[in-house]
SEKENU-941910 format. One record per atom (N, C-alpha, C): residue number from 0; residue in three letters; atom name; x, y, z. Coordinates in nm, 2 decimals. Layout:
N
NUM/Ala/CA/X/Y/Z
...
% end
This chain:
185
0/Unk/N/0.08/-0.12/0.00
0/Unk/CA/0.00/0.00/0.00
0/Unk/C/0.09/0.13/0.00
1/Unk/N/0.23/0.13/-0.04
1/Unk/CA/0.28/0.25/-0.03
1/Unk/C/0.28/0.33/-0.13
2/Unk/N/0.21/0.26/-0.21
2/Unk/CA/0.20/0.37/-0.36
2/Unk/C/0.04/0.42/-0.33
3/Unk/N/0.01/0.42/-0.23
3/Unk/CA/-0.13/0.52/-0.26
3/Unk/C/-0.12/0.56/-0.08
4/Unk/N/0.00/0.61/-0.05
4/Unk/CA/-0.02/0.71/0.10
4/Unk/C/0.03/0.85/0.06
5/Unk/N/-0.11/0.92/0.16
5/Unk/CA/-0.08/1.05/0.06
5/Unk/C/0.04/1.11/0.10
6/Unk/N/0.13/1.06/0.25
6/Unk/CA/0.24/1.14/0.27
6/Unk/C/0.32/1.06/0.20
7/Unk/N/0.48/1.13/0.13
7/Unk/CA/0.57/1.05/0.07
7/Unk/C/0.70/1.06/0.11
8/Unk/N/0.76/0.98/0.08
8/Unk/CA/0.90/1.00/0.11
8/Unk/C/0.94/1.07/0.03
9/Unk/N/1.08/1.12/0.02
9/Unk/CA/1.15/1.24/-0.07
9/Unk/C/1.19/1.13/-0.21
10/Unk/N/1.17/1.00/-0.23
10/Unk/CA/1.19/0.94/-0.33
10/Unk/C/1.06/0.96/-0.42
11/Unk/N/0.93/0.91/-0.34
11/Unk/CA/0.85/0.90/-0.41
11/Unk/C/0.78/1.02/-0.46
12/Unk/N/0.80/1.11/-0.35
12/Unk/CA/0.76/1.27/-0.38
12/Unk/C/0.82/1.32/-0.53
13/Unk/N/0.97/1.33/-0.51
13/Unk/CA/1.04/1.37/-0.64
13/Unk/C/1.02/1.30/-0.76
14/Unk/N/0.92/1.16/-0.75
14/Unk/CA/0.91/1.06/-0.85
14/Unk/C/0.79/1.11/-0.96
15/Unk/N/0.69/1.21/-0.87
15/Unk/CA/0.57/1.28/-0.95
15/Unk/C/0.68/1.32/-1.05
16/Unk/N/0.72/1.43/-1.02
16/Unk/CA/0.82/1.55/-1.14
16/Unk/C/0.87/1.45/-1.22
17/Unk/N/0.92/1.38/-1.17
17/Unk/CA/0.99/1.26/-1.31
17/Unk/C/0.92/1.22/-1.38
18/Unk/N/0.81/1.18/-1.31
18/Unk/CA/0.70/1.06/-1.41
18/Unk/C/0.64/1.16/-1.49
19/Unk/N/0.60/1.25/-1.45
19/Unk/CA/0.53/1.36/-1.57
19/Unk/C/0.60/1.38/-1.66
20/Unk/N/0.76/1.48/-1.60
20/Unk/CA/0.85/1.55/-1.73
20/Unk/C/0.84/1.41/-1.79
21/Unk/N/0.86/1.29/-1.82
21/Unk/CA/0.88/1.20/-1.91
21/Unk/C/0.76/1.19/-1.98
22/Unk/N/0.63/1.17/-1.88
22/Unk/CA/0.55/1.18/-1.98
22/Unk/C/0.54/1.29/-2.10
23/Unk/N/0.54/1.37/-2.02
23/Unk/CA/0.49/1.50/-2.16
23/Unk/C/0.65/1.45/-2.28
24/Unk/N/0.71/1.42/-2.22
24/Unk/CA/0.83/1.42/-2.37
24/Unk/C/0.78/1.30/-2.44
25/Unk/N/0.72/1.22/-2.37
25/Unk/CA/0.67/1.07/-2.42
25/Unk/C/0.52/1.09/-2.53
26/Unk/N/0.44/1.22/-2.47
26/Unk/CA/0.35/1.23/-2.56
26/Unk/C/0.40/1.35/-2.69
27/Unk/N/0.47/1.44/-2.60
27/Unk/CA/0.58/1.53/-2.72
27/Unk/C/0.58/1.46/-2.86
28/Unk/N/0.71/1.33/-2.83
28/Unk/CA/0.71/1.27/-2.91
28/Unk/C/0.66/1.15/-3.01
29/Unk/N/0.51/1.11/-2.93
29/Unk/CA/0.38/1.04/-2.96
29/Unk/C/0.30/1.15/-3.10
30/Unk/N/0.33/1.25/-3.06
30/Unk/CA/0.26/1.38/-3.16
30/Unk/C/0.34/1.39/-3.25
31/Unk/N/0.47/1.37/-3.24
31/Unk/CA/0.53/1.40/-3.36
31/Unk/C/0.53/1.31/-3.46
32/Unk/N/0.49/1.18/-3.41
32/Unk/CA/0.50/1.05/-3.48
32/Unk/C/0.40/1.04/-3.52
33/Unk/N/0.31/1.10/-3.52
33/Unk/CA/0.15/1.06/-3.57
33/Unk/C/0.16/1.11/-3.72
34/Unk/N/0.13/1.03/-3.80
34/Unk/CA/0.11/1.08/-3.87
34/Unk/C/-0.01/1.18/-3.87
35/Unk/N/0.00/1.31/-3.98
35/Unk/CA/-0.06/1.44/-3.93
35/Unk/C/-0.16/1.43/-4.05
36/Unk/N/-0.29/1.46/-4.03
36/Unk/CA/-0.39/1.50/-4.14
36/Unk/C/-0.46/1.64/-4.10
37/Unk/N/-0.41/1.70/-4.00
37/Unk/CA/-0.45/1.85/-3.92
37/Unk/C/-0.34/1.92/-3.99
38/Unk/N/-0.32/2.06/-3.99
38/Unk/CA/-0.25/2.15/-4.00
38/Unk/C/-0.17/2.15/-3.86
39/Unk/N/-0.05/2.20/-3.82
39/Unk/CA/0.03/2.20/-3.71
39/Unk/C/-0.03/2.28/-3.65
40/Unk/N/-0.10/2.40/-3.64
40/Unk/CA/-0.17/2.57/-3.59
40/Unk/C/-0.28/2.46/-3.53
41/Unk/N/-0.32/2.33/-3.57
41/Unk/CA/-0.49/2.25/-3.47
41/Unk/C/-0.41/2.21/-3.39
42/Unk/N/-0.28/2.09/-3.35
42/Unk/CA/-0.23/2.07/-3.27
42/Unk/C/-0.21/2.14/-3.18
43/Unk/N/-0.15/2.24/-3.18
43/Unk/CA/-0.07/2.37/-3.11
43/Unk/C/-0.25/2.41/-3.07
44/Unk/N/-0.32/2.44/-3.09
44/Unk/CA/-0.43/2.51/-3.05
44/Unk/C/-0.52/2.36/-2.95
45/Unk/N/-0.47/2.23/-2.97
45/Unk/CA/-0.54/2.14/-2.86
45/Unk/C/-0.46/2.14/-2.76
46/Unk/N/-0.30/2.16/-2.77
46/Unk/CA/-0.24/2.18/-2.68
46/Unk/C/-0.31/2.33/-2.54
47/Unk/N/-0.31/2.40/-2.64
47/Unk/CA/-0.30/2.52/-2.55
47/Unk/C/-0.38/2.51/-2.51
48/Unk/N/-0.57/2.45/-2.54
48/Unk/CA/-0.69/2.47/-2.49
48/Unk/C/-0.66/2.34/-2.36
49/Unk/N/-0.55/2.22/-2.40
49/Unk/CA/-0.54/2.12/-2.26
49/Unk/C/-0.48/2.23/-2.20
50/Unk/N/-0.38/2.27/-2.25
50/Unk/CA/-0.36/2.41/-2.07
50/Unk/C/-0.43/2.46/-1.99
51/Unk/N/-0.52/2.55/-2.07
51/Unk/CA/-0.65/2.60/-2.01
51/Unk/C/-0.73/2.54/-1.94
52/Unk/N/-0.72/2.38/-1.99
52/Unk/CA/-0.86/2.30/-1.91
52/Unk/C/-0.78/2.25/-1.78
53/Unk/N/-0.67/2.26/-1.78
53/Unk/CA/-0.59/2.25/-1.63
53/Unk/C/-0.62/2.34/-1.57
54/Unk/N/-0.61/2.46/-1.60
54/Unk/CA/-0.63/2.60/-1.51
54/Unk/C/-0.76/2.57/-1.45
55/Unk/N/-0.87/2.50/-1.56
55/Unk/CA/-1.00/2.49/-1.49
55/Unk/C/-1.00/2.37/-1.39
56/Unk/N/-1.00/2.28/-1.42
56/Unk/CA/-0.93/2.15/-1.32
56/Unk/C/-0.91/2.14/-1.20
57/Unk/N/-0.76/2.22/-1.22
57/Unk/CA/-0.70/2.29/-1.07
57/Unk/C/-0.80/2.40/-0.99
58/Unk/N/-0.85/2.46/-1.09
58/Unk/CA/-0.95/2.57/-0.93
58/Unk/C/-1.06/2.45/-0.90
59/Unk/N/-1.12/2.41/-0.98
59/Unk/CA/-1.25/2.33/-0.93
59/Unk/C/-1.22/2.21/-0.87
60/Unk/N/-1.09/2.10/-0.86
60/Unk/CA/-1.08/2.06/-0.81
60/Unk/C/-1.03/2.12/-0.62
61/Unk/N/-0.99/2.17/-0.65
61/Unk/CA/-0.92/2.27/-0.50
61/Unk/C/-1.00/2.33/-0.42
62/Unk/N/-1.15/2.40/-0.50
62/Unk/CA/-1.19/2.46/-0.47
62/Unk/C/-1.30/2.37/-0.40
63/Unk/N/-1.39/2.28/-0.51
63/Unk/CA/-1.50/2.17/-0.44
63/Unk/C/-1.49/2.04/-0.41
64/Unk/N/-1.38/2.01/-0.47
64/Unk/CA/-1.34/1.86/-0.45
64/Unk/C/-1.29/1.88/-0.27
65/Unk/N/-1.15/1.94/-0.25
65/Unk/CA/-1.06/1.91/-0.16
65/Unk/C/-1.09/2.03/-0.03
66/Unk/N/-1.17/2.09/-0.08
66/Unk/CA/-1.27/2.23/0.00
66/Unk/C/-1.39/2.18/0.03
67/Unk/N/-1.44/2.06/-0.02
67/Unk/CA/-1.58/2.03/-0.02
67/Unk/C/-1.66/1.91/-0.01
68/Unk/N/-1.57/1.80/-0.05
68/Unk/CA/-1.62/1.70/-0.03
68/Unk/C/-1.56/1.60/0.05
69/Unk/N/-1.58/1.50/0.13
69/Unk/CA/-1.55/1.39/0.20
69/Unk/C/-1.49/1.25/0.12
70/Unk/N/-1.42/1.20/0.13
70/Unk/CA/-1.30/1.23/0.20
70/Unk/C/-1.16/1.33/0.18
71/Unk/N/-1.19/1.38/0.07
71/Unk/CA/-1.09/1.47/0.03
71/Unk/C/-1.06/1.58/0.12
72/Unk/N/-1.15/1.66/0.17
72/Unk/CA/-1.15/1.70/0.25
72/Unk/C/-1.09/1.72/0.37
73/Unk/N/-1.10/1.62/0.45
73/Unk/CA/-1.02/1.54/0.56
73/Unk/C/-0.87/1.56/0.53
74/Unk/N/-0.84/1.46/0.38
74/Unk/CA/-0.71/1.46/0.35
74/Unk/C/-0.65/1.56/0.35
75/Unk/N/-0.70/1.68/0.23
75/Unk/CA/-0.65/1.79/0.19
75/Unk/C/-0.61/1.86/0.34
76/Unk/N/-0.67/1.85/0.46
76/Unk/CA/-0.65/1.92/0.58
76/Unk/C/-0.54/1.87/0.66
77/Unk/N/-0.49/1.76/0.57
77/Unk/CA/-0.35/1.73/0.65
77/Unk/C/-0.28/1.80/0.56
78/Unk/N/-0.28/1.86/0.48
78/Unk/CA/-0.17/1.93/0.37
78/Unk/C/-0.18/2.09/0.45
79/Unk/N/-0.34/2.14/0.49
79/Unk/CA/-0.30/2.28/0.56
79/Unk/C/-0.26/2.25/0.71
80/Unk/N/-0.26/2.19/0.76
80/Unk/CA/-0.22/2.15/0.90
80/Unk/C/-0.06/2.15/0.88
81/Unk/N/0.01/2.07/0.82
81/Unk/CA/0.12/2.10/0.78
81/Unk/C/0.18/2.09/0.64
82/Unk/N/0.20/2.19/0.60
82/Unk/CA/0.19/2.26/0.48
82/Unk/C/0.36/2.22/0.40
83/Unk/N/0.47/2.14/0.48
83/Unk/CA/0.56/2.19/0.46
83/Unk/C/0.60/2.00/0.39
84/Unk/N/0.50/1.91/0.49
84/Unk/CA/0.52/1.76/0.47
84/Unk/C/0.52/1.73/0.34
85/Unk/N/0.54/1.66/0.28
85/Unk/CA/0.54/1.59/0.14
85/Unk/C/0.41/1.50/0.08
86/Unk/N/0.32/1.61/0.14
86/Unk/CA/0.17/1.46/0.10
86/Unk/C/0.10/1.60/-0.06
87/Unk/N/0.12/1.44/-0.12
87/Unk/CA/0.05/1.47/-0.24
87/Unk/C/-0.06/1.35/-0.33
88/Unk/N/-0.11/1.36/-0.39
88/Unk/CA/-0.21/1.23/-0.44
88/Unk/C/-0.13/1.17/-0.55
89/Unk/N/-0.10/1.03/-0.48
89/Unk/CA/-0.02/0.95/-0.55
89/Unk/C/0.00/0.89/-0.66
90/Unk/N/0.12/0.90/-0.77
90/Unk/CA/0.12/0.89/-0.90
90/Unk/C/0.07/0.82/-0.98
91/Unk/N/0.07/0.73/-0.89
91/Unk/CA/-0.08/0.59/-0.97
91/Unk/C/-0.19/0.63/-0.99
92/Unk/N/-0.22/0.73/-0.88
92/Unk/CA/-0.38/0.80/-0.87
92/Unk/C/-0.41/0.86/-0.95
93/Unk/N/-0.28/0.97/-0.97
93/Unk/CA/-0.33/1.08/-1.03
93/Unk/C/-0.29/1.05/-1.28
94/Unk/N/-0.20/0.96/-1.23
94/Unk/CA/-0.19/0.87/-1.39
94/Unk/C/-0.30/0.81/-1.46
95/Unk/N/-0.39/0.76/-1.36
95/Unk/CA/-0.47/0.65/-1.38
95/Unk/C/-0.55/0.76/-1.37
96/Unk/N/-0.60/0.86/-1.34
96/Unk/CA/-0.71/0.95/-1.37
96/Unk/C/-0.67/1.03/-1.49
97/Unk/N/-0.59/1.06/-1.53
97/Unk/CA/-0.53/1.15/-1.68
97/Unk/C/-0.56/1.04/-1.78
98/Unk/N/-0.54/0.95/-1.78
98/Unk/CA/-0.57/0.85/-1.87
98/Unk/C/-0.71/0.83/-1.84
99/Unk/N/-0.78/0.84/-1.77
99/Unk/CA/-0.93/0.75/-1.76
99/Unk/C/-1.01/0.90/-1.82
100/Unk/N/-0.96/1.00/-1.76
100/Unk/CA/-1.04/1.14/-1.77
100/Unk/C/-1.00/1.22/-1.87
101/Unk/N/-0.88/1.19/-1.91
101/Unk/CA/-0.81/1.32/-2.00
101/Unk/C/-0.82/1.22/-2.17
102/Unk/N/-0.71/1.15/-2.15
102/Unk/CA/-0.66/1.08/-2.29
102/Unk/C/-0.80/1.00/-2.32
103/Unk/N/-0.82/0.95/-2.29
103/Unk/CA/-0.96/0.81/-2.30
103/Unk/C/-1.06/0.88/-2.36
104/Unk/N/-1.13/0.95/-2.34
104/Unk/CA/-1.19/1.03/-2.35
104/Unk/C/-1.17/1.10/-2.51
105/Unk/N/-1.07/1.14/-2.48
105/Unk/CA/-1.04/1.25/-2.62
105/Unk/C/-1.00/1.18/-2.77
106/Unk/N/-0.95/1.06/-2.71
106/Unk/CA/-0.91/0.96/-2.86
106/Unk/C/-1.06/0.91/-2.86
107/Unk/N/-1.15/0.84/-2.79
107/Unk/CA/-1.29/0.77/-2.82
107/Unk/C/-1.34/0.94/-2.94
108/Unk/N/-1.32/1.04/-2.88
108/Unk/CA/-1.39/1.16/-2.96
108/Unk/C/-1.32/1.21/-3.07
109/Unk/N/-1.19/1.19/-3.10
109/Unk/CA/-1.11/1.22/-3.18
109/Unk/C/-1.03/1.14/-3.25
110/Unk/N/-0.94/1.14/-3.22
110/Unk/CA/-0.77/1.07/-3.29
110/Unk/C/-0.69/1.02/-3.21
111/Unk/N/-0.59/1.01/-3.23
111/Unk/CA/-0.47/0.97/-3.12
111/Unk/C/-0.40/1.08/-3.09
112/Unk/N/-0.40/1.15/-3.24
112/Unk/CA/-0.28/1.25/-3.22
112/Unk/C/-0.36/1.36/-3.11
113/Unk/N/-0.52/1.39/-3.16
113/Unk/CA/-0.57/1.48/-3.09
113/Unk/C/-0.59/1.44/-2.90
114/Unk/N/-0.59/1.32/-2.90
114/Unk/CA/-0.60/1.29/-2.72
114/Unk/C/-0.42/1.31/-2.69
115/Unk/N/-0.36/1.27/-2.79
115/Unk/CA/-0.20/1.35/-2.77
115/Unk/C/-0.19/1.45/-2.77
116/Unk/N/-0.24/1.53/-2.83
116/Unk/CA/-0.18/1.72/-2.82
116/Unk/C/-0.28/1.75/-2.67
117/Unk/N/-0.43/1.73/-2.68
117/Unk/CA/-0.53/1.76/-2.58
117/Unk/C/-0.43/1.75/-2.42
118/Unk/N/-0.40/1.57/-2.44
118/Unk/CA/-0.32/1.56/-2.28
118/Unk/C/-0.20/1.55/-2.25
119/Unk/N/-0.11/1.61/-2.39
119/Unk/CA/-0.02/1.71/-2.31
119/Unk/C/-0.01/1.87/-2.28
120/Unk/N/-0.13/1.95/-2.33
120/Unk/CA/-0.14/2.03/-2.23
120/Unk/C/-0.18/2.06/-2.13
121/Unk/N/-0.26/1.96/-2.09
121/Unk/CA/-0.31/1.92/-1.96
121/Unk/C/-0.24/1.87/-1.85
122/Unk/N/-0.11/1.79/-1.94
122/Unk/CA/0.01/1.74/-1.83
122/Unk/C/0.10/1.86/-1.80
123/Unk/N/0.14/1.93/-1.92
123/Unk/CA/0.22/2.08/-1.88
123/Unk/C/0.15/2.12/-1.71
124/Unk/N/0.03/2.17/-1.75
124/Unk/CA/-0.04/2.24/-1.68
124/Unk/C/0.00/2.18/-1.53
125/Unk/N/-0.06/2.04/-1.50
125/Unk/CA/-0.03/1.99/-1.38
125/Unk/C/0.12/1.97/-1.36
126/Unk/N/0.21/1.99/-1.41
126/Unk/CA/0.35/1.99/-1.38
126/Unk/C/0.38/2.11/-1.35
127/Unk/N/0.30/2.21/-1.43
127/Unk/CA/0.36/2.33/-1.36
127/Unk/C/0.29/2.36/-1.22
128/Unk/N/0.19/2.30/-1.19
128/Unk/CA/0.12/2.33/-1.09
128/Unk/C/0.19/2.27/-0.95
129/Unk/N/0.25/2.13/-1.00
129/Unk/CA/0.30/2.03/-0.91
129/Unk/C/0.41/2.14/-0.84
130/Unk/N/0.50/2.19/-0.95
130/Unk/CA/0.61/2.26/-0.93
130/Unk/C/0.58/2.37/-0.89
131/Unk/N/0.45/2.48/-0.89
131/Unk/CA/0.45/2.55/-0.80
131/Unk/C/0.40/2.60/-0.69
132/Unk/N/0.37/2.45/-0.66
132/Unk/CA/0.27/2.42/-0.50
132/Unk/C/0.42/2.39/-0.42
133/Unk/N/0.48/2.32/-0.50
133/Unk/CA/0.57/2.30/-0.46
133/Unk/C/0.69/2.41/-0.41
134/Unk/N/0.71/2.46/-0.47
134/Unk/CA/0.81/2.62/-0.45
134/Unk/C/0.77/2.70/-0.37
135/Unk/N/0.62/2.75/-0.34
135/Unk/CA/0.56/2.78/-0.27
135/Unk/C/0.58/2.75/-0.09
136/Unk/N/0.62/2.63/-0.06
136/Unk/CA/0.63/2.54/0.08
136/Unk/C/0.75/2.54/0.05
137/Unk/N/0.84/2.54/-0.03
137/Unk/CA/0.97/2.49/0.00
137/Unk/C/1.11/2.56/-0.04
138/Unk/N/1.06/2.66/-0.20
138/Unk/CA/1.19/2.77/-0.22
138/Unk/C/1.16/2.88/-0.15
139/Unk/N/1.29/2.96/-0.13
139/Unk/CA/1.29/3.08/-0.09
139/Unk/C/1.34/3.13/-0.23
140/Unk/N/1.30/3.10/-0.34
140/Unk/CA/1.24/3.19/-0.46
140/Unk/C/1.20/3.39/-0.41
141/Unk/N/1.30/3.45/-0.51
141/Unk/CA/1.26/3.61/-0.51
141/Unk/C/1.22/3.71/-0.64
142/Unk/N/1.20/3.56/-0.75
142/Unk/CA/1.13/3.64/-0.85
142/Unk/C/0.96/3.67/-0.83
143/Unk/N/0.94/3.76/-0.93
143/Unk/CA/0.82/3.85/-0.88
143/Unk/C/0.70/3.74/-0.88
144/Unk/N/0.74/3.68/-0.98
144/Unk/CA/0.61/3.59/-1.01
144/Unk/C/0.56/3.49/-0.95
145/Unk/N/0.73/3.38/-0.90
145/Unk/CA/0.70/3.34/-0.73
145/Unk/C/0.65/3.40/-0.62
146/Unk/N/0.68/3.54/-0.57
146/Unk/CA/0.69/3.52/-0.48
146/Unk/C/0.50/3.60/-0.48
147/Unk/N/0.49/3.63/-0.54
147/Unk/CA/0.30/3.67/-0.57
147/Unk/C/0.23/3.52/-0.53
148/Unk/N/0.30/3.44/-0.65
148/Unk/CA/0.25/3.27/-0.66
148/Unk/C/0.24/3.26/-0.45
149/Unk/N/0.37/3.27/-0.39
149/Unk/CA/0.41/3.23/-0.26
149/Unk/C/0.26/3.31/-0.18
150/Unk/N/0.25/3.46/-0.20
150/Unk/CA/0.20/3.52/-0.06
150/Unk/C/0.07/3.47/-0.13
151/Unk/N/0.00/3.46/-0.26
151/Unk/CA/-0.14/3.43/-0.24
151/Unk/C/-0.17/3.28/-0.22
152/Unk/N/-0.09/3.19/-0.22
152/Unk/CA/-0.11/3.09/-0.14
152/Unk/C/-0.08/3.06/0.00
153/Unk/N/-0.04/3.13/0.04
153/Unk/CA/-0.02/3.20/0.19
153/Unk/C/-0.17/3.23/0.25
154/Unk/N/-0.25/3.32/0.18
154/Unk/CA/-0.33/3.35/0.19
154/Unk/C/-0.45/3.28/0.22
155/Unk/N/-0.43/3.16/0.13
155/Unk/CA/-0.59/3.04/0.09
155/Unk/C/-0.49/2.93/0.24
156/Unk/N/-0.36/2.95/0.28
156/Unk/CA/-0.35/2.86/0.40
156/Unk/C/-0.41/2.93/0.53
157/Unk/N/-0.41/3.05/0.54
157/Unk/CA/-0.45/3.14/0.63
157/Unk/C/-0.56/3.05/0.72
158/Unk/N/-0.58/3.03/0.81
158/Unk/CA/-0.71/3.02/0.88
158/Unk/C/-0.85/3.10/0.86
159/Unk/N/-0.80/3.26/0.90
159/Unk/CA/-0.91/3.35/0.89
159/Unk/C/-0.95/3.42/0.76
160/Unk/N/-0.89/3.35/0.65
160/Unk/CA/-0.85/3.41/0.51
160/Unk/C/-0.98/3.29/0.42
161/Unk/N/-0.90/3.25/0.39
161/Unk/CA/-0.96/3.13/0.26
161/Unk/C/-0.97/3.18/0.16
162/Unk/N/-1.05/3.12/0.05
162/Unk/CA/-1.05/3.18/-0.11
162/Unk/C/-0.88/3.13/-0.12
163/Unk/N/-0.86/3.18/-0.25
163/Unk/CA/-0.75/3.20/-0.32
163/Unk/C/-0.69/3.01/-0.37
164/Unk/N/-0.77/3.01/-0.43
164/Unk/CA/-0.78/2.81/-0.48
164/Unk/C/-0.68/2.81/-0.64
165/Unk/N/-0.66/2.93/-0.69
165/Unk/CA/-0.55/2.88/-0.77
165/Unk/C/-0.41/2.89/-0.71
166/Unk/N/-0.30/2.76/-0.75
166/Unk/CA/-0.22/2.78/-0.71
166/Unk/C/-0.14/2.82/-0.85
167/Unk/N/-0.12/2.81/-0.94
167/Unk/CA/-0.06/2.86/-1.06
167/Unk/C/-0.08/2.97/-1.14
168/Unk/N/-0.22/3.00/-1.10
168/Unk/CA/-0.26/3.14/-1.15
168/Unk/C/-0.39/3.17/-1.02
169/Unk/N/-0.42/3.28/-1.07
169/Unk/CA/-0.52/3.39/-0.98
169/Unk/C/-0.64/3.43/-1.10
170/Unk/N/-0.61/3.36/-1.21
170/Unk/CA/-0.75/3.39/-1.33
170/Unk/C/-0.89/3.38/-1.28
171/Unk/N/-0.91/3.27/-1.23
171/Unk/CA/-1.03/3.14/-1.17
171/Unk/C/-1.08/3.27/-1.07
172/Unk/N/-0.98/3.25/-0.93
172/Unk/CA/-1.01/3.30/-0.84
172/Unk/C/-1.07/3.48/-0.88
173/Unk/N/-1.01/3.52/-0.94
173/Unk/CA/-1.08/3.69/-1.03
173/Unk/C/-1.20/3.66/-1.03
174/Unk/N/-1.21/3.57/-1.17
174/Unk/CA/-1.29/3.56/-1.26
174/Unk/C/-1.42/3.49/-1.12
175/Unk/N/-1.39/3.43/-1.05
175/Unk/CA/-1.51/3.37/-0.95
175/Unk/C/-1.56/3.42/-0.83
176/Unk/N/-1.45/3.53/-0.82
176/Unk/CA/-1.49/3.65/-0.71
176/Unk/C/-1.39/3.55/-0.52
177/Unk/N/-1.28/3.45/-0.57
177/Unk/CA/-1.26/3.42/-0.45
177/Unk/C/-1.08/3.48/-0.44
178/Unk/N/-1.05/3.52/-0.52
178/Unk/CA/-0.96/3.62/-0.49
178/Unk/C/-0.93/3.70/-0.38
179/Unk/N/-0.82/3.72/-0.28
179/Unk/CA/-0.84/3.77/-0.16
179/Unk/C/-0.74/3.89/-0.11
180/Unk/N/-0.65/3.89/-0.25
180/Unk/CA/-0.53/3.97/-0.25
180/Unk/C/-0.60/4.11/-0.21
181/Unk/N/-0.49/4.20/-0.16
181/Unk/CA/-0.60/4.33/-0.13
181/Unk/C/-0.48/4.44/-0.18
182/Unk/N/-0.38/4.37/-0.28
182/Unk/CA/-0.30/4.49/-0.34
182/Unk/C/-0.37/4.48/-0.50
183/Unk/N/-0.33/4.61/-0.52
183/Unk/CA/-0.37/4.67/-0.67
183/Unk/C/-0.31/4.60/-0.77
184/Unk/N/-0.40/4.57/-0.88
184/Unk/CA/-0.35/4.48/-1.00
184/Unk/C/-0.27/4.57/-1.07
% end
């Protein structure tokens, strides 16, 4: 059972970032091989709309899933209780839902190449996400864009605060009114 505890050791923790960056090079190069009956500008445009559908993903999972429902809930509140531990939802879990939810899906509705371009911008997305949930709890990063990333997730750990459920962007949270920052855009 140690591939599905949500705290990890520093092997299996560091093992997410691996297993993704390979994937996305694995589907990188899955797209390139496909043979193409799309123009390159449809690819590049499935890619970038899977980015987008991470941005949505990430707030609505954070927001209702791990804010809202049982058992996630519970869990998620061992990650604000201590914020610094290494508990994340484990790579089996979260593999085996990109494939059940993301790719599966998109080839039954399209192509191969199109569930390839679709889920690897969906994997970018959660890698960059992984990576900046991560930096957030653990670099002392002093570029601007970190350290905005750092204090508004500071904010959604806050006790008397809450809101602020994107962790890679603040689009969601604007656009949904749970934005909490109180300095000028």
């Amino acid at each position: 059972m140690e591939f599905f505890r949500l705290e990890h050791g520093k092997a299996a923790y560091r093992a997410d970032f691996v297993f993704y960056g390979v994937a996305i090079c694995a589907l990188a190069l899955a797209l390139a091989s496909v043979p193409r009956q799309d123009p390159w500008w449809w690819w590049l445009s499935l890619i970038v709309l899977g980015l987008f559908s991470w941005s949505v993903i990430e707030y609505a999972l954070h927001r209702y899933v791990l804010h809202g429902l049982q058992p996630f809930q519970r869990w998620h509140a061992m990650h604000h209780e201590r914020p610094q531990a290494l508990i994340a939802t484990p790579t089996l879990i979260t593999a085996a839902a990109f494939l059940g939810l993301v790719f599966a899906p998109a080839w039954a509705l399209g192509s191969m190449g199109a569930a390839c371009a679709w889920t690897l911008g969906v994997l970018i997305g959660y890698l960059a996400y992984a990576l900046t949930h991560h930096a957030t709890h653990h670099w002392r990063g002093q570029g601007r864009w970190l350290l905005q990333r750092k204090r508004h997730h500071a904010l959604h750990h806050s006790k008397s605060h809450g809101g602020c459920y994107g962790v890679t962007s603040s689009l969601w949270d604007v656009a949904l009114g749970t934005d909490r920052l109180k300095t000028p855009r």
